[in-house]
N, C-alpha and C positions, 0 to 999 in steps of 0.2 A: 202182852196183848194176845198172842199168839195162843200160849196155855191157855191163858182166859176163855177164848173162841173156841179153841178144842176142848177141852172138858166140859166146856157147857153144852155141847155139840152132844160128846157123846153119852152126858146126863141124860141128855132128852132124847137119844134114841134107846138108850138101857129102858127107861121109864115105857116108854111105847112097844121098845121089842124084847121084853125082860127074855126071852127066851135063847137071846145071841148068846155064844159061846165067847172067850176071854180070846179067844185066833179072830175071831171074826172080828169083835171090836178093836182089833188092833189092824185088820187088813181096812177096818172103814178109817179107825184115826188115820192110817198113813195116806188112805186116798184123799180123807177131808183136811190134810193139812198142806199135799201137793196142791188143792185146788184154792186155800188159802193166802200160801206163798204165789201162785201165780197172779193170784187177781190184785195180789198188796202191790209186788214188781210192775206187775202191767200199769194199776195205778201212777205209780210213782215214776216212769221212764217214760209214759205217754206226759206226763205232764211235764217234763224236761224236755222232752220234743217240744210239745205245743208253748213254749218260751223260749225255744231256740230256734222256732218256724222251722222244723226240718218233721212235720209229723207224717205227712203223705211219702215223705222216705223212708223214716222209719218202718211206718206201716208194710210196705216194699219188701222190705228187709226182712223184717221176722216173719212176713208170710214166706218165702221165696225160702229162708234159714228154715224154721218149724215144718215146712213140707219134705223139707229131705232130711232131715233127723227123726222122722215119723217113723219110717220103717228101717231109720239106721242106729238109732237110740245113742249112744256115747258116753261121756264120762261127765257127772251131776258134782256141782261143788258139796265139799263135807257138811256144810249147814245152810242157812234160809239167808243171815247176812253175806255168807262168799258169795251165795249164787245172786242176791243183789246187788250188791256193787260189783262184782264181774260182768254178770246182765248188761247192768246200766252204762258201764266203760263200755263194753265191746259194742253194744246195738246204734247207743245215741255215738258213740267215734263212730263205728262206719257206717253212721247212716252220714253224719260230716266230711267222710273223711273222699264215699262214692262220688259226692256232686262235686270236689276238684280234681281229682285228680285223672290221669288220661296212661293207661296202661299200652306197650304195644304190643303187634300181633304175636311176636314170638313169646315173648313174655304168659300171653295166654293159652298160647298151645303147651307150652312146656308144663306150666300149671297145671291147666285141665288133664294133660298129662300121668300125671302124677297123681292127681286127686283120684281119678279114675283107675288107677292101679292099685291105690289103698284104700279106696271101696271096694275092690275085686277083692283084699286080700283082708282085710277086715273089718268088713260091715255084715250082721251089726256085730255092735259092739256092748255088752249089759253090763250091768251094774252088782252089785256085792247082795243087794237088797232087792234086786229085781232081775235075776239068772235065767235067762233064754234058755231052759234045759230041752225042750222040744226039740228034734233033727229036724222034723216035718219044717214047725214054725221058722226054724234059724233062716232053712231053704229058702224059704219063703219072701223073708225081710231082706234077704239078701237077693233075690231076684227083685224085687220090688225097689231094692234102694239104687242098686245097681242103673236098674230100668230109667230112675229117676235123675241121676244123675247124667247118664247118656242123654237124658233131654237137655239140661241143664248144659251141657259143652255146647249139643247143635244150637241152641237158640242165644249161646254167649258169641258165636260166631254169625248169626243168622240178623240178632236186631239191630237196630243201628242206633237204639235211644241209650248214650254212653253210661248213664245212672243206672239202667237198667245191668247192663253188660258187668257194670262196676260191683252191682249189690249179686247178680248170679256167680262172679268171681269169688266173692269174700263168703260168701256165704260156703261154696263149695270149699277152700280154705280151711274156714270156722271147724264145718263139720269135719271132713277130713282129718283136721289134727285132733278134735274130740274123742273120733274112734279110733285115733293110734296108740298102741302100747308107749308112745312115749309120752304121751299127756297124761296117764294112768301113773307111771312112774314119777314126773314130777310133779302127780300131787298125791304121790304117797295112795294113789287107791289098786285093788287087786284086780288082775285081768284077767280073761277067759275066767268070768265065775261060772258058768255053765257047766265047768270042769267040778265045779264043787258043791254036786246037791245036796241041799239043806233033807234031813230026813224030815216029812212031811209035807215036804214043799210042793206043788203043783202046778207043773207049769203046762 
């Protein structure tokens, strides 16, 4: 189904813009097919929320997760099914997993902790296919994520609505171990590719 939507996709924009080059129709497939895979996934996890009534935490969840992996990027599964059924496990479980459980205080300082020491040391973090080569940029994503995350401690300590507390914890978690060279290693993908400009690449 997927081939199907993309190739028809980019029939109809050859046929409209015969004048794209064979780089560019490949930089529109890869955008038009991340934009595919998200909206199949979003589908398909909202609608296991909304039959497990957990959809308002969900919701929580991947706002509170997607805001701070914005400017921290991290490690993307090798294809469209991993990164669905991994999705679907990690968001709908800890959207589950927030509304029982009751973490204590030290447990969340040491955390936060830690989270906050490997976004100092690296975030972000790109990808093999998507090389943060800019210095400027990198600075950048990493004051920004840094920044984000710094919110993300005080108001884990700050609010008192414990779901909330619970989804800012896992979330911080989540990302954190995305951007560490150890999630890169066990899943077999290459780190620091910034170190490894593609000739022609433009970042």
């Amino acid at each position: 189904m997927k081939k199907y939507v993309l190739n028809n996709s980019i029939n109809l924009i050859e046929s409209v813009f015969p004048n794209y080059s064979e780089e560019e129709l490949k930089t529109i497939r890869y955008g038009l097919e991340g934009i595919y895979i998200t909206i199949t996934k979003t589908i398909i996890i909202f609608s296991i929320a909304i039959m497990l009534n957990i959809l308002k935490e969900l919701i929580i969840i991947v706002l509170l997760y997607n805001f701070l992996r914005m400017f921290s990027f991290g490690l993307h599964a090798n294809n469209s099914i991993s990164c669905l059924l991994t999705s679907s496990l990690i968001f709908i479980g800890s959207s589950y997993i927030c509304t029982i459980i009751a973490v204590s205080f030290n447990i969340k300082v040491v955390t936060s902790i830690l989270c906050t020491m490997i976004f100092i040391k690296y975030s972000p973090a790109d990808t093999k296919k998507r090389p943060i080569i800019n210095k400027l940029r990198r600075l950048k994503y990493k004051i920004i994520s840094n920044s984000i995350m710094i919110i993300y401690v005080f108001l884990l300590f700050y609010v008192d609505y414990k779901f909330l507390q619970n989804a800012l914890l896992i979330s911080m978690v989540m990302q954190s171990f995305l951007i560490s060279p150890i999630s890169y290693s066990l899943f077999k993908q290459p780190y620091d590719n910034f170190l490894y400009r593609k000739e022609g690449f433009n970042e």
